[in-house]
ZAMIZA-347236 format. One line per 8 residues: number of its first residue (from 1); their letters; for each residue x, y, z of N, C-alpha, C, O, CB. Coordinates in Angstrom, 3 decimals, padded with zeros to 6 digits. Atoms other than C-alpha are relative to their C-alpha. Glycine has a CB too. Example, Ala and Ser with C-alpha at 12.3 -4.5 7.8 and 13.67 -1.06 7.14 Angstrom:
2
1) AS) 000.890/-001.190/000.000/012.300/-004.500/007.800/000.900/001.200/000.000/001.936/001.181/000.665/-000.992/000.027/001.246 | -000.820/-001.190/-000.060/013.670/-001.060/007.140/-000.770/001.090/000.730/-000.261/002.198/000.899/000.414/000.462/-001.415
***
This chain:
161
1) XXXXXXXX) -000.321/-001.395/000.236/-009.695/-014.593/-041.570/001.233/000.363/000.805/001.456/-000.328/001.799/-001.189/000.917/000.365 | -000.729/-000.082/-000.520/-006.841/-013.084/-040.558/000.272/001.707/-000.147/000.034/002.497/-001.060/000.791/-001.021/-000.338 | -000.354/-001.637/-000.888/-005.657/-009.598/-038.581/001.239/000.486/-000.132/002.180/-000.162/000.326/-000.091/-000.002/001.658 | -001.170/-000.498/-000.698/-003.069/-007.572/-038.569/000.306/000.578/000.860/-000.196/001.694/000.997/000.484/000.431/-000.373 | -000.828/-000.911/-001.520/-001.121/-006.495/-035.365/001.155/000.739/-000.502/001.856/000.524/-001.491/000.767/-001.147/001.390 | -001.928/-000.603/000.186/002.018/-004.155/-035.085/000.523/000.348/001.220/000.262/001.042/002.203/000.346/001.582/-000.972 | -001.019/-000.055/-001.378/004.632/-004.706/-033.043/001.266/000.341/-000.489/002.003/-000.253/-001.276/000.185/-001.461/000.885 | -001.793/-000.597/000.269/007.851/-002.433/-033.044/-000.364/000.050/-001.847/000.256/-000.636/-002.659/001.849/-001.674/000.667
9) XXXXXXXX) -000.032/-000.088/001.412/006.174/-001.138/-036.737/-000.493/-000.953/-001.362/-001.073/-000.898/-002.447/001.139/000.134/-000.074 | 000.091/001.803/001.238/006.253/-004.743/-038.447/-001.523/-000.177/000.309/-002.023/-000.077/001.429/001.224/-002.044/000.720 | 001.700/000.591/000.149/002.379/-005.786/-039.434/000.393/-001.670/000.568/001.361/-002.255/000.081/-000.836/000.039/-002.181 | -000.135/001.276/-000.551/002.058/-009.366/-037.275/-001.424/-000.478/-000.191/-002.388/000.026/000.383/000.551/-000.023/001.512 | 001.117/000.913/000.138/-000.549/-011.922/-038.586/-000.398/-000.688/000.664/000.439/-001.515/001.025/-000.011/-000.610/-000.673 | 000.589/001.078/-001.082/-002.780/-013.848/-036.304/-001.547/-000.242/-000.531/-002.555/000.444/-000.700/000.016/000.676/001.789 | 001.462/000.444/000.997/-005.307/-016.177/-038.027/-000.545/-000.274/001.483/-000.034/-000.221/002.601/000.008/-001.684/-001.460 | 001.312/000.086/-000.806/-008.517/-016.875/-036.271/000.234/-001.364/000.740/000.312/-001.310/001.967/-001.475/000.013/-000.997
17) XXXXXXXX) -000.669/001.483/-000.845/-007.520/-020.681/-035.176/001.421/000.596/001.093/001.340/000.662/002.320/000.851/-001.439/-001.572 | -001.219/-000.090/-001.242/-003.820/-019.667/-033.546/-001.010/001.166/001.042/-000.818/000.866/002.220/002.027/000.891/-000.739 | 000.419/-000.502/-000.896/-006.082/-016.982/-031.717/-001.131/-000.639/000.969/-001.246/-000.248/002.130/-000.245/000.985/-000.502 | 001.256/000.540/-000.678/-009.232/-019.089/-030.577/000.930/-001.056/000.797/000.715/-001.372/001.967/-001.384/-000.686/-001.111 | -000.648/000.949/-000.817/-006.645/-021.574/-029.710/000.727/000.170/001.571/000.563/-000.447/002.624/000.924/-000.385/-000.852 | -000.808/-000.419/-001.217/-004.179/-019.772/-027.341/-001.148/000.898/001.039/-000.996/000.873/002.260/001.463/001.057/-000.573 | 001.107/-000.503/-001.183/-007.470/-017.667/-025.707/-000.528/-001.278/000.778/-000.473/-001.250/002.008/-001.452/000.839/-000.727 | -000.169/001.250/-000.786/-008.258/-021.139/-024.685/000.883/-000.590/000.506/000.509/-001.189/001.514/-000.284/-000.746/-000.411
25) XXXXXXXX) -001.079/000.316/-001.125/-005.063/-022.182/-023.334/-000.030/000.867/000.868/000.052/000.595/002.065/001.356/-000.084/-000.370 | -000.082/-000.340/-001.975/-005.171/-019.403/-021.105/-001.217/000.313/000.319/-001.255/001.185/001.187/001.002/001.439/000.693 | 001.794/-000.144/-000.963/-008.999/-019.244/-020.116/-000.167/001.444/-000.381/-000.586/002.076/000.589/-000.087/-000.207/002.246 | 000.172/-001.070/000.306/-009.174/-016.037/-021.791/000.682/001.471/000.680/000.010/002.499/000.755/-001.153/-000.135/000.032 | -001.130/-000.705/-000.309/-006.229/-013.929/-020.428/000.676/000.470/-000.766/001.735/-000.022/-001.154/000.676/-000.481/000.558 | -000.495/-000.909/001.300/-005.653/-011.259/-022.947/001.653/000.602/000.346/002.325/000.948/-000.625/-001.250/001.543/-000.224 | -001.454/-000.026/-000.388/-002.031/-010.542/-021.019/001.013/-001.061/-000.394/002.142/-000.938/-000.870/000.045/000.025/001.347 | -000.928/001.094/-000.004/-000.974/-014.040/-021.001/000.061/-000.133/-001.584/001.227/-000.197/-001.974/-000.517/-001.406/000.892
33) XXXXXXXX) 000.244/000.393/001.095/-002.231/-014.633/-024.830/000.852/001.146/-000.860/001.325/000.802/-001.944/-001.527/-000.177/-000.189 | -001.011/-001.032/000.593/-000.201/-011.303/-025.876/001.216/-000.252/-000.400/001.850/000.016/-001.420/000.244/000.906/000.759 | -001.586/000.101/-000.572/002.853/-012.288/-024.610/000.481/-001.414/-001.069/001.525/-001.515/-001.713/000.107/-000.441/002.181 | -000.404/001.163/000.520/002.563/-015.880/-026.111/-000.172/000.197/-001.788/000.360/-000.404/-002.721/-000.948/-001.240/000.742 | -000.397/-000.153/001.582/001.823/-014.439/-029.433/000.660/001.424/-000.432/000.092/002.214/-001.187/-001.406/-000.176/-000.935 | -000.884/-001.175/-000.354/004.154/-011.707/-029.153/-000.480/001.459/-000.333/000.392/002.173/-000.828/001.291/-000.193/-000.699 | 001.102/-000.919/000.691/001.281/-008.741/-029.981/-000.119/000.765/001.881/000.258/000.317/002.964/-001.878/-001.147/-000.982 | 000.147/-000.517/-001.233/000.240/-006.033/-027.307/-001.530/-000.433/000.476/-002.484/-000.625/-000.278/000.290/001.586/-000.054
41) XXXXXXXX) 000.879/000.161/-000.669/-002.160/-006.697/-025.168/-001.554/000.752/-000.614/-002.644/000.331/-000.228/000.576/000.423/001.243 | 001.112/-001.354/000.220/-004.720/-003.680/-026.789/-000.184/-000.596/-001.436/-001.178/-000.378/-002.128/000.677/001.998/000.119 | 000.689/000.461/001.403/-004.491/-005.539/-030.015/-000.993/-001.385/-000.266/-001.962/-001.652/-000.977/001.209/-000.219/-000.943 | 001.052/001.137/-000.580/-005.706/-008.756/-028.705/-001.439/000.164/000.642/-002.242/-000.740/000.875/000.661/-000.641/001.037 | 001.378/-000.124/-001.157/-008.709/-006.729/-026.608/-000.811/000.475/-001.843/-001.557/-000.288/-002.457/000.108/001.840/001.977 | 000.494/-000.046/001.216/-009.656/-005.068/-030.073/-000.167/-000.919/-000.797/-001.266/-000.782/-001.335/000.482/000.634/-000.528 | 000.314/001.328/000.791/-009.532/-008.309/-032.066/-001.343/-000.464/000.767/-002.467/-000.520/000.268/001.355/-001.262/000.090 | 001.435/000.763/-000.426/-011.961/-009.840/-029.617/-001.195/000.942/-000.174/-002.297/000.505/-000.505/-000.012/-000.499/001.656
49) XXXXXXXX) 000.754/-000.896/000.291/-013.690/-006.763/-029.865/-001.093/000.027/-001.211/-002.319/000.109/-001.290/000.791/000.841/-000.070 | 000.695/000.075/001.087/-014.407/-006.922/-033.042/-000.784/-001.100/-000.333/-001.631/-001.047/-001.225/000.711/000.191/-000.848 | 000.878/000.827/000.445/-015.822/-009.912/-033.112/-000.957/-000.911/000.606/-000.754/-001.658/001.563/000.547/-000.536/-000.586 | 001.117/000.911/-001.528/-018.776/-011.610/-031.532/000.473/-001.245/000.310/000.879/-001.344/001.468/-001.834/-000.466/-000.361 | -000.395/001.136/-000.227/-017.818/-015.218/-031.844/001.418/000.208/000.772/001.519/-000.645/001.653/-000.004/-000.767/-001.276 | -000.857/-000.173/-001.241/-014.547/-014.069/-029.880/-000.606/000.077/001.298/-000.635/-000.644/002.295/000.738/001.143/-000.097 | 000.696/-000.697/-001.486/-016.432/-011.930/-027.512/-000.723/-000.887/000.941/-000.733/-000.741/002.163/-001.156/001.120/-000.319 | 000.729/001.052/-000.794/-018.701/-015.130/-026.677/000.935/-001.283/000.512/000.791/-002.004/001.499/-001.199/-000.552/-000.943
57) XXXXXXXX) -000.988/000.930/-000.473/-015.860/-017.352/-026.644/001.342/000.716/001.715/001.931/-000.075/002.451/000.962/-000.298/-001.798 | -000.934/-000.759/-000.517/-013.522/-014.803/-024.317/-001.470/-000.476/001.452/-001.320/-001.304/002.350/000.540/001.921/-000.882 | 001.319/000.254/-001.016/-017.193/-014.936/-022.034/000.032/-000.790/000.763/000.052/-000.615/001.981/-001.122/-000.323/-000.447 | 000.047/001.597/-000.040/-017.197/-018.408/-021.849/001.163/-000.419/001.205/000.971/-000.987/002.280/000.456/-000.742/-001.722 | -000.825/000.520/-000.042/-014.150/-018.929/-021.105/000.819/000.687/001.755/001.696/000.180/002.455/000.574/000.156/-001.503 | -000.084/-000.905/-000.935/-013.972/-016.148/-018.261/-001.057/-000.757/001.159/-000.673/-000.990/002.305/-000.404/001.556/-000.615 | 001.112/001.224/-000.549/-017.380/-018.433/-016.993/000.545/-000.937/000.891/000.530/-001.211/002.091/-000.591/-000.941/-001.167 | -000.632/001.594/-000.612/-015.688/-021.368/-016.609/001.485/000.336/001.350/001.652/-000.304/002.389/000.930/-001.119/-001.886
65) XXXXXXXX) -000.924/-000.006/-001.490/-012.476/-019.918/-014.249/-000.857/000.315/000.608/-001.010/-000.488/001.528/001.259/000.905/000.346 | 001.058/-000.388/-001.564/-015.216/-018.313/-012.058/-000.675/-001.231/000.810/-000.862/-001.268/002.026/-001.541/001.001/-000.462 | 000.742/001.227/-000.037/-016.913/-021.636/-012.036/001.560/-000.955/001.264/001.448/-001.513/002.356/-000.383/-000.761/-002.190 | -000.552/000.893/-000.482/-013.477/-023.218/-011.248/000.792/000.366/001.835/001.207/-000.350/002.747/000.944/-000.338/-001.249 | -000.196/-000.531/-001.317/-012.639/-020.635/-008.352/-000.961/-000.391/000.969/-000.621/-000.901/002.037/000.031/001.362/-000.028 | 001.416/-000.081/-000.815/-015.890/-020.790/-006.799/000.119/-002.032/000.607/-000.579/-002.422/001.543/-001.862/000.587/-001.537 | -000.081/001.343/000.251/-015.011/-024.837/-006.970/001.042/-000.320/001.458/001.028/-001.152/002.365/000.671/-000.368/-001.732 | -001.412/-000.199/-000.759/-011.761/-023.881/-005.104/-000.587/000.174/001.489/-000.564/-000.587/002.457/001.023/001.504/-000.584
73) XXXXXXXX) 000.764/-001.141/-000.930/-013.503/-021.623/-002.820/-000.750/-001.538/001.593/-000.617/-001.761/002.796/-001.921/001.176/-001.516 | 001.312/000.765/-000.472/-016.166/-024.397/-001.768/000.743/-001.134/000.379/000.245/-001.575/001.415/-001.291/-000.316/-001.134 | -000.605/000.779/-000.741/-013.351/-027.339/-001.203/001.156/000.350/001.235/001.599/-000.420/002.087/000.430/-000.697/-000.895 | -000.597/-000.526/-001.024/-011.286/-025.031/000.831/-000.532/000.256/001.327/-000.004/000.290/002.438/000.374/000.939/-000.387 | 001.351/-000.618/-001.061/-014.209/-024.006/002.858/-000.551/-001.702/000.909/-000.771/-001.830/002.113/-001.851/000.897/-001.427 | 000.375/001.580/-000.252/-015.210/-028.196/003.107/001.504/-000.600/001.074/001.442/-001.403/002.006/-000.124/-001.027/-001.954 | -001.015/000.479/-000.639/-011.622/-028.665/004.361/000.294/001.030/001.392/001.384/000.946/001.958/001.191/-000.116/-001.081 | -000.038/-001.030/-001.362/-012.129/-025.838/007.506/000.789/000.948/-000.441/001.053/001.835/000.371/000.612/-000.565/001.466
81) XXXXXXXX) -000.897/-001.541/-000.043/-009.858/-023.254/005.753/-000.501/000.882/000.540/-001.514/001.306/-000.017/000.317/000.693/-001.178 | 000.879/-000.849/-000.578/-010.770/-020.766/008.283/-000.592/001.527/-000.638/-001.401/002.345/-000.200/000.650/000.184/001.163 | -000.095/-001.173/000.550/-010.344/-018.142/005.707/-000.871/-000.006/-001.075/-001.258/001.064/-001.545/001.261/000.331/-000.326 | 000.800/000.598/001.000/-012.472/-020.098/003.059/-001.369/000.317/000.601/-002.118/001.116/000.039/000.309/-001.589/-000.270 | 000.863/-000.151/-000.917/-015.115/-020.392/005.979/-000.693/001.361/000.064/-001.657/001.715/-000.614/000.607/-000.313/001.108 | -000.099/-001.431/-000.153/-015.153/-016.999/006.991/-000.266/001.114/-001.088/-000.491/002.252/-000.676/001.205/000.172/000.389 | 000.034/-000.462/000.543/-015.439/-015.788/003.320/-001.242/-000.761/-001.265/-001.611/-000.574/-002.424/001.234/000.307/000.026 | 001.317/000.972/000.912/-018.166/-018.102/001.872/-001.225/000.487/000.962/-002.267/000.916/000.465/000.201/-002.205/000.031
89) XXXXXXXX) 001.271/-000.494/-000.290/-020.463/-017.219/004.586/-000.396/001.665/000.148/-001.559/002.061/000.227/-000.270/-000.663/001.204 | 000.266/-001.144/000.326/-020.064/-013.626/004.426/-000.626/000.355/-001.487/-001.113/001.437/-001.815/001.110/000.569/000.258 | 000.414/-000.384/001.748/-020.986/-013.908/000.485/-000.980/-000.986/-000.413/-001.772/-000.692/-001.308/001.392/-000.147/-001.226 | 000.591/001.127/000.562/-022.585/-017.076/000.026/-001.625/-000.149/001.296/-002.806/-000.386/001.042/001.444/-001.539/-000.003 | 000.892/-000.283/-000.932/-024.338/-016.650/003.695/-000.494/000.803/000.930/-000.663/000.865/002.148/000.043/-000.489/000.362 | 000.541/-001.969/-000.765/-025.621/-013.039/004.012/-001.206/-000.236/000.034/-001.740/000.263/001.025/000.201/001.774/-001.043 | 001.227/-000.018/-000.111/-028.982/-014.020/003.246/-000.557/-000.770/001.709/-001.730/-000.887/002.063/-000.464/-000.759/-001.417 | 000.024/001.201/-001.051/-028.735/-016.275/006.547/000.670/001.107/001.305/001.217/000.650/002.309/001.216/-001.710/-000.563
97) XXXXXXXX) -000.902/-000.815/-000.903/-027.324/-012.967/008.519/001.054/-000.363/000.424/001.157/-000.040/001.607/-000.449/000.327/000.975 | -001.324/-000.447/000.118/-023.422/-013.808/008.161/000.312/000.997/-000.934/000.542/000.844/-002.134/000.759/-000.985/-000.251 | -000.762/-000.986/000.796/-022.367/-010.386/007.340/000.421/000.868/000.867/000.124/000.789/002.059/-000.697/000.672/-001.064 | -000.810/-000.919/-001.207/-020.191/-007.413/008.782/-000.757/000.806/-000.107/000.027/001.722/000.144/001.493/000.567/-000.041 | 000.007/-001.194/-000.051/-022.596/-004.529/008.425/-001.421/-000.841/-000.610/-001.675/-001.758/-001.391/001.165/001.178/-000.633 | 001.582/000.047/-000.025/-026.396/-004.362/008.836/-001.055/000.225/-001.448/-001.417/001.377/-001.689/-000.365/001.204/001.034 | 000.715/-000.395/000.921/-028.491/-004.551/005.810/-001.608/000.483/000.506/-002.352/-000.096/001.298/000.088/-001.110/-000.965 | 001.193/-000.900/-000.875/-031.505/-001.987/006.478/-001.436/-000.123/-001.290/-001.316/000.742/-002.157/000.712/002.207/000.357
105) XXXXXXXX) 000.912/-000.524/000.939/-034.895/-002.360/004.093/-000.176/001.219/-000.227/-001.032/001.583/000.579/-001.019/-000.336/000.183 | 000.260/-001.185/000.136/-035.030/000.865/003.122/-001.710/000.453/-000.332/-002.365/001.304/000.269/000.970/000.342/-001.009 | 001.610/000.033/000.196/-038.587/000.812/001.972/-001.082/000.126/000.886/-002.123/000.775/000.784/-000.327/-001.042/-000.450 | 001.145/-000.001/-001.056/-040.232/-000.062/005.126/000.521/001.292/000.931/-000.209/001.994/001.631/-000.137/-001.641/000.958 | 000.134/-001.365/-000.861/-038.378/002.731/006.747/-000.472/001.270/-000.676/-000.561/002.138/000.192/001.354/000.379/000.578 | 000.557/-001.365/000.855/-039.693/005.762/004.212/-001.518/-000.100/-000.123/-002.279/000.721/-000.636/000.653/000.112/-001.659 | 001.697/-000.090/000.851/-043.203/004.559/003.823/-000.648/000.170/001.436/-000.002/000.005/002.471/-000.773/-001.781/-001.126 | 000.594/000.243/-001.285/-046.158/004.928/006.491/-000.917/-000.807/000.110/-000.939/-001.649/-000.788/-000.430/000.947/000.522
113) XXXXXXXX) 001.481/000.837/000.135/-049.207/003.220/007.101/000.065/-000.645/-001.528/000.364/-000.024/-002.549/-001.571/001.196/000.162 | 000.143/000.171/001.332/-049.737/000.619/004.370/000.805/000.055/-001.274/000.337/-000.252/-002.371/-000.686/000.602/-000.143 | -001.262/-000.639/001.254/-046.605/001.666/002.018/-000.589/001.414/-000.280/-000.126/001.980/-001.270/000.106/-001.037/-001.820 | 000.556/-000.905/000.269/-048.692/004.636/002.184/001.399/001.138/000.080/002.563/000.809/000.312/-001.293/000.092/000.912 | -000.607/-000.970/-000.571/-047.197/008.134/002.571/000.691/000.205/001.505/000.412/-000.568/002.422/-000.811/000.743/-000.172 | -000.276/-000.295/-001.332/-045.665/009.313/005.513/-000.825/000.726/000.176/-001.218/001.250/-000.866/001.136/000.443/000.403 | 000.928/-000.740/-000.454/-048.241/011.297/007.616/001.120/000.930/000.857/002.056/000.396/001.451/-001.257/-000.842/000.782 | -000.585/-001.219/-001.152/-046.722/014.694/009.612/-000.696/000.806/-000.459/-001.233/001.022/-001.545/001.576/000.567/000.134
121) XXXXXXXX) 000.521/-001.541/-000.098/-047.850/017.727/010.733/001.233/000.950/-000.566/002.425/000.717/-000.767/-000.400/000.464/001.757 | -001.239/-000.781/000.520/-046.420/020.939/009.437/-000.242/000.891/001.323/-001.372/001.183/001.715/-000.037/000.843/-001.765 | -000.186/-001.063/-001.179/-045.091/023.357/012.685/-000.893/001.237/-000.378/-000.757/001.718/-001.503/001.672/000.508/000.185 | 000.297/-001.054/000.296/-047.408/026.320/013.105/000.755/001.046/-000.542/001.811/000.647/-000.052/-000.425/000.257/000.770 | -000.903/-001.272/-000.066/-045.441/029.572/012.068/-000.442/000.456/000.838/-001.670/000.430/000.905/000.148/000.934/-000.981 | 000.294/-000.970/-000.487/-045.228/031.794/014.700/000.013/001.349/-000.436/000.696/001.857/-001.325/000.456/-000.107/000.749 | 000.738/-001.547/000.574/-047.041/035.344/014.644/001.029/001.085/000.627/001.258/001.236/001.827/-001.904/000.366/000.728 | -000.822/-000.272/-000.457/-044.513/037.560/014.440/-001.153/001.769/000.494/-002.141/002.210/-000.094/001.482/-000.259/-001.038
129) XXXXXXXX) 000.955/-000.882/000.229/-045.975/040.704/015.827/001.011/001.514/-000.141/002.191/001.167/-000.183/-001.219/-000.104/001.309 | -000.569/-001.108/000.297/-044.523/044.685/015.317/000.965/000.083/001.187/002.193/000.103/001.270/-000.978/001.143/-000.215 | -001.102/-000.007/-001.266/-043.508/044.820/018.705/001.125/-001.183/000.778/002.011/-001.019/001.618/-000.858/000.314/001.061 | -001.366/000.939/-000.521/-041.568/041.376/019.230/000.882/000.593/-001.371/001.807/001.201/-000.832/-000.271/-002.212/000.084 | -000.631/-000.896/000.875/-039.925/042.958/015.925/001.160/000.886/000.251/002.372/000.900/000.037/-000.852/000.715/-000.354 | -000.707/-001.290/-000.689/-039.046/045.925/017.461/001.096/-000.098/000.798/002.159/000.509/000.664/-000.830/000.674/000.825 | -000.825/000.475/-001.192/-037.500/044.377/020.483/001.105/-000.687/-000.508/002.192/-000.468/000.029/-000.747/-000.910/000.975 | -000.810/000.757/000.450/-035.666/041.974/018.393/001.323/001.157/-000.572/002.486/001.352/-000.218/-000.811/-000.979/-001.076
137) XXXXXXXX) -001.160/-000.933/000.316/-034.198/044.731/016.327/000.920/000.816/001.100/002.149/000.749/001.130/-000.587/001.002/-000.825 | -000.667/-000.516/-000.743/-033.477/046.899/019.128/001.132/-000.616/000.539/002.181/-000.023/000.791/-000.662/000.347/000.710 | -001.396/000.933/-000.612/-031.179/044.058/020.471/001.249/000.507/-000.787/002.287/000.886/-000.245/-000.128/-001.889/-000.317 | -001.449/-000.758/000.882/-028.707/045.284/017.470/000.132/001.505/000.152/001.137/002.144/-000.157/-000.089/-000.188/-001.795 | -000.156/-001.822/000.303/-029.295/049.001/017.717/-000.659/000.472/-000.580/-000.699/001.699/-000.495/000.978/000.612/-000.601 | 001.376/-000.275/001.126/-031.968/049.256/015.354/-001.600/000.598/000.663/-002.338/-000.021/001.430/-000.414/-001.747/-000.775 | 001.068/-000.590/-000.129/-034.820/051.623/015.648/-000.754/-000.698/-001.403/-000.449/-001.013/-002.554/000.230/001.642/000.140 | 001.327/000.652/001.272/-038.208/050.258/013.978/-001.209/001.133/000.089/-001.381/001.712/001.161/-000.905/-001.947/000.565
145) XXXXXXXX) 000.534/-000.965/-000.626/-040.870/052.693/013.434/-001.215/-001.033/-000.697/-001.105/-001.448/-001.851/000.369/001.768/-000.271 | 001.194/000.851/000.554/-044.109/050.566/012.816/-001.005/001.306/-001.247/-001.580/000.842/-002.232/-001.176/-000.647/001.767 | 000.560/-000.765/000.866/-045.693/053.607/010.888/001.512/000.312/-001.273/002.623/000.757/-000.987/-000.725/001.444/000.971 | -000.501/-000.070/001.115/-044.242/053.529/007.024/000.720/002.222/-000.105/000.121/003.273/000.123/-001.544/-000.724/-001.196 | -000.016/-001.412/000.261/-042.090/056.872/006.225/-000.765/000.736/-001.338/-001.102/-000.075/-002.201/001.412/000.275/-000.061 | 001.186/000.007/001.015/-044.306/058.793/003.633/001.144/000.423/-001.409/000.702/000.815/-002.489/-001.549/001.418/000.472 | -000.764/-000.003/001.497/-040.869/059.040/001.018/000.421/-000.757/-000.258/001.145/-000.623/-001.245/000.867/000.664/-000.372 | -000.588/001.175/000.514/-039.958/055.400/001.016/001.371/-000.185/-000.154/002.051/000.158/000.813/-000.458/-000.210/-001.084
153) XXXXXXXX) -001.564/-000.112/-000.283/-036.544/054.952/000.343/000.685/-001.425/000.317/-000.097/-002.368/000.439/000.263/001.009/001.332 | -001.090/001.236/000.033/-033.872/052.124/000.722/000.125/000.632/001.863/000.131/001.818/002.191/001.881/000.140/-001.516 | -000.793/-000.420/-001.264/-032.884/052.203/004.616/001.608/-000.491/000.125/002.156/-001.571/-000.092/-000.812/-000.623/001.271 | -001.197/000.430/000.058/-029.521/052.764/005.195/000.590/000.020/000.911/-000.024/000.218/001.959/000.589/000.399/-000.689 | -000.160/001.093/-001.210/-026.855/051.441/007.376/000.372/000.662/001.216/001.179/000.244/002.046/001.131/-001.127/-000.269 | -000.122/-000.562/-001.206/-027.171/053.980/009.843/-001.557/000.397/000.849/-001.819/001.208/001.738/000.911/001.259/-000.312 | 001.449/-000.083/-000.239/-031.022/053.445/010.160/-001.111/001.046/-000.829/-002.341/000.992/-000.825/-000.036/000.337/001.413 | 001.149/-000.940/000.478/-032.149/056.629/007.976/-000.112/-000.673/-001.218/000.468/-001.645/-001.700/000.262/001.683/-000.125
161) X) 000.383/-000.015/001.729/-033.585/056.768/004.622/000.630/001.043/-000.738/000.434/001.148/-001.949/-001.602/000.243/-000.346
***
């Protein structure tokens, strides 16, 4: 089957072989594979897009450099690169506590007894009474009269009703 691209207007054909081919020359590098078939980059991501047998091949093929870094990684690290060293056991040996920054179970700190609940008390409220009230207000200027006035009213901000 074959696609059309447009570049600078002109419709550009790219059968299914020249594309499976050059995504495999470059390990699935939709930049590099653009360039070599002179198409933009966004038409090559949509092509694979569209199609699964790309999409699994593009996968694949993304697989295998990780595979071949990680390859890299692991003879650099064998040869004392101190930087190889230094970056394999932070990733490769965190479970073994090489890492920069404390991993905390979170779990065992939220739960109580058992994975149970947490157990706490709740603080009494204190009883407020008319006359710590009073006193309190008075601190601002505020008269309190513990007996209700008998016309109700909004109090306003000079203390009357």
């Amino acid at each position: 089957m074959k696609k059309q691209s447009k570049l600078n207007g002109r419709p550009k054909t790219i059968s299914d072989i020249s594309l499976v081919t050059t995504l495999t020359q470059f390990r699935g590098n939709y930049s590099r594979v653009a360039a070599f078939l002179n198409v933009t980059r966004t038409a090559i991501q949509n092509r694979v897009n569209d199609s699964e047998e790309l999409a699994a091949l593009v996968a694949s093929l993304r697989e295998s450099r990780i595979d071949a870094l990680e390859e890299s990684l692991f003879l650099a690290g064998e040869s004392g690169e101190p930087w190889a060293v230094c970056f394999g056991l932070k990733t490769a040996g965190r479970h073994r506590g090489y890492n920069e920054r404390q991993q905390i179970d979170m779990k065992s700190q939220l739960t109580g007894p058992n994975d149970g609940p947490i157990q706490h008390e709740h603080a009494a409220k204190p009883e407020v009474t008319q006359a710590a009230l009073a006193a309190f207000l008075g601190d601002f200027g505020i008269t309190f009269d513990s007996e209700p006035t008998s016309g109700g009213g909004d109090l306003q901000p000079d203390g009357t009703r």
